[in-house]
MIDOSE-1310 file (N, C-alpha, C; in nm, 2 decimals, decimal comma, always signed):
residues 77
xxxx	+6,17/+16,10/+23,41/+6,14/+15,99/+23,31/+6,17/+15,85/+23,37; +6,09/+15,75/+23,35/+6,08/+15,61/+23,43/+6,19/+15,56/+23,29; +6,26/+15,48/+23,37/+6,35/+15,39/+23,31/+6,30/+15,28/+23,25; +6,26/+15,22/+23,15/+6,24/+15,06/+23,12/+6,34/+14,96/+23,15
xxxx	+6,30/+14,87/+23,24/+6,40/+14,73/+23,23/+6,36/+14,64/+23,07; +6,52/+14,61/+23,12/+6,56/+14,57/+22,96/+6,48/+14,47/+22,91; +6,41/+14,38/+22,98/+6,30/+14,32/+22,94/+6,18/+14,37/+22,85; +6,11/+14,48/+22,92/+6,03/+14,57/+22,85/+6,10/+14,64/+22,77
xxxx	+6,21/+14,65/+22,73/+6,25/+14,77/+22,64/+6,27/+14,71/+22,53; +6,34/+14,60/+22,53/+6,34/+14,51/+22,40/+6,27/+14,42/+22,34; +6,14/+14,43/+22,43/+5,99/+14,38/+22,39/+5,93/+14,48/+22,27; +5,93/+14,60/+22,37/+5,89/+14,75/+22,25/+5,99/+14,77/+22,14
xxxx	+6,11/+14,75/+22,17/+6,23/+14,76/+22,04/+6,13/+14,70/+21,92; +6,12/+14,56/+21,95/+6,06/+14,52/+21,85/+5,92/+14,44/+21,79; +5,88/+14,61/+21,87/+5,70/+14,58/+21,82/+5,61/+14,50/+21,88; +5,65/+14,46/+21,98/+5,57/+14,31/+22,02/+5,48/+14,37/+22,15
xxxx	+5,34/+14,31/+22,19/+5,26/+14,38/+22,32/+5,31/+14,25/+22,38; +5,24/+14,27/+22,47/+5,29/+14,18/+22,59/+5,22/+14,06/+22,57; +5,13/+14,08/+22,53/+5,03/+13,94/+22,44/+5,11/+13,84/+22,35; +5,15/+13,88/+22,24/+5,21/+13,88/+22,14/+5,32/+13,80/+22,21
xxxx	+5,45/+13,85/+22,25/+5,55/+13,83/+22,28/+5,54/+13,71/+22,40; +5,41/+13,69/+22,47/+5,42/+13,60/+22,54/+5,36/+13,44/+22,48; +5,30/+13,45/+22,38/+5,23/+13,43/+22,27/+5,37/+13,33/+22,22; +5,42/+13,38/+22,18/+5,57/+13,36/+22,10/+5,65/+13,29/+22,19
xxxx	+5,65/+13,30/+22,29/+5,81/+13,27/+22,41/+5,70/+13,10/+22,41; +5,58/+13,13/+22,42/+5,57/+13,03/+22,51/+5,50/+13,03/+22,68; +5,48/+13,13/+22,71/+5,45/+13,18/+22,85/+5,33/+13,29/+22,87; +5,28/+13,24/+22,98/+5,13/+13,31/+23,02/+5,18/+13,50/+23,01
xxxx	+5,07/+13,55/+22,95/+5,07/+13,65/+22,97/+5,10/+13,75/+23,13; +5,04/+13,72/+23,19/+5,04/+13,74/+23,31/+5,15/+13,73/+23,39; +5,22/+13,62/+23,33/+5,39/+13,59/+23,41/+5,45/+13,67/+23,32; +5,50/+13,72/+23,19/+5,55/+13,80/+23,14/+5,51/+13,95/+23,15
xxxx	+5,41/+14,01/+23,20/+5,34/+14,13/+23,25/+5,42/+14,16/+23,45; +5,41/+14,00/+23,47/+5,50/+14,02/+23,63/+5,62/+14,06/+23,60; +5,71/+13,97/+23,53/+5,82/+14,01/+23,53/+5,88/+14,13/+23,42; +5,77/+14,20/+23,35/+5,85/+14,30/+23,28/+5,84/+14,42/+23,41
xxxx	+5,76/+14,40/+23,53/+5,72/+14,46/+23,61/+5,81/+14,48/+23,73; +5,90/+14,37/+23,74/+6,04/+14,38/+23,84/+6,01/+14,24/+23,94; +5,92/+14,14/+23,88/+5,94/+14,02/+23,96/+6,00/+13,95/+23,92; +6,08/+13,92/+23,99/+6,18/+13,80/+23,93/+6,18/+13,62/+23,97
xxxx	+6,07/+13,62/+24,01/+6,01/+13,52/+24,09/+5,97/+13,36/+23,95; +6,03/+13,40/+23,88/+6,03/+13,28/+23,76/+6,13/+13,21/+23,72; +6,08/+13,07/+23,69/+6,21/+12,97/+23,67/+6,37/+12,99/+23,57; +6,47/+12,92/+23,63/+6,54/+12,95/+23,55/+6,56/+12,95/+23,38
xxxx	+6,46/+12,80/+23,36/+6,40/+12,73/+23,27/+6,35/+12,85/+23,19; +6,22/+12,92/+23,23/+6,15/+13,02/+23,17/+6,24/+13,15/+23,12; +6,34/+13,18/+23,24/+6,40/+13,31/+23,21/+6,52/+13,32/+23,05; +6,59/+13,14/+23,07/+6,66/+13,08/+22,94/+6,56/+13,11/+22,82
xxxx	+6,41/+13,08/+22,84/+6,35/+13,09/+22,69/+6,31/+13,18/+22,66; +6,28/+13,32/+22,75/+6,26/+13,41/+22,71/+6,42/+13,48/+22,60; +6,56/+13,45/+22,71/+6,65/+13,47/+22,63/+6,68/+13,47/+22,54; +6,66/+13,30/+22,47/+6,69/+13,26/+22,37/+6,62/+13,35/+22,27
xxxx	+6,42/+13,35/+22,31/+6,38/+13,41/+22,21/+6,40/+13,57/+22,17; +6,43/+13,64/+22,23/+6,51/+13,75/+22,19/+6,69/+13,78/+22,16; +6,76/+13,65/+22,16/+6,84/+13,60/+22,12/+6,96/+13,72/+22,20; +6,92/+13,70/+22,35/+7,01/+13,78/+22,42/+7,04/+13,68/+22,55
xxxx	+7,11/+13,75/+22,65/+7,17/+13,65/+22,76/+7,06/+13,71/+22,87; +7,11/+13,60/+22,92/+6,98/+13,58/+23,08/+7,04/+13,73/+23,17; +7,16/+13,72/+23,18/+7,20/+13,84/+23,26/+7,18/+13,99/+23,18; +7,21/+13,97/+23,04/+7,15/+14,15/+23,00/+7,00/+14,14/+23,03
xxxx	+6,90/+14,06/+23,05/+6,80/+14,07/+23,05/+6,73/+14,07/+23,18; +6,75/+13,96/+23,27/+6,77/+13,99/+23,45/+6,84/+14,01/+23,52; +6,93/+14,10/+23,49/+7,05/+14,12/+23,64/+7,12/+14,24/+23,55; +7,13/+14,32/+23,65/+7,19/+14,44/+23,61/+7,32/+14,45/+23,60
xxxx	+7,40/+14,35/+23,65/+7,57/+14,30/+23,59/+7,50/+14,20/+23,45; +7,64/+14,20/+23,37/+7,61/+14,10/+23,29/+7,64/+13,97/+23,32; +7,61/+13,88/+23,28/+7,59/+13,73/+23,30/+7,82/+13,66/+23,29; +7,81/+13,63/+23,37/+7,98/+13,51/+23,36/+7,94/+13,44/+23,22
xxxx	+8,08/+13,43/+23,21/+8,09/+13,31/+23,10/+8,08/+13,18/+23,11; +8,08/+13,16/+23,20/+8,04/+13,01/+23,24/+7,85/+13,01/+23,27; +7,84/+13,11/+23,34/+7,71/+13,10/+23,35/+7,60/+13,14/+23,21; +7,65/+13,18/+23,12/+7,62/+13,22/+23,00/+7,60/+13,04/+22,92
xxxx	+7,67/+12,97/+22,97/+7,64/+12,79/+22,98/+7,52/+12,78/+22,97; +7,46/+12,83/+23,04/+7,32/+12,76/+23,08/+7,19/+12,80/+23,00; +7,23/+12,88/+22,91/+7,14/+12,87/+22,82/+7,14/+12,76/+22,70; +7,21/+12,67/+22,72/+7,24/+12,59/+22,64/+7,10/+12,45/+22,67
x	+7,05/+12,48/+22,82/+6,92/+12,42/+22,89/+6,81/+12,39/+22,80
């Protein structure tokens, strides 16, 4: 069984296609299709608004440790 990253899994949690969800953030389809895909090649800027909009931290979402508390700051961007 293929694993979902947490990105894609909490896109499907809550119903959303990749359209939709990128539709919503703010962000091209195609860069949200990269990175549910394992690229991580997007700004820190972009990675915060995806966060916010699922109202999770940048690290449960890209990085397989969780995010510091201080760096948990920076969603505040």
């Amino acid at each position: 069984m293929i694993e979902l990253n947490a990105l894609k899994k909490i896109r499907i949690e809550k119903g959303l296609t990749q359209q939709e969800a990128a539709k919503r953030i703010g962000i091209s389809y195609s860069l949200l299709s990269k990175m549910e895909a394992g690229y991580r090649g997007s700004s820190d800027k972009t990675k915060i608004k995806i966060a916010k909009f699922y109202n999770k931290t940048v690290g449960s979402l890209f990085f397989e440790e969780g995010i510091t508390k201080r760096d948990n700051n920076l969603t505040k961007v």
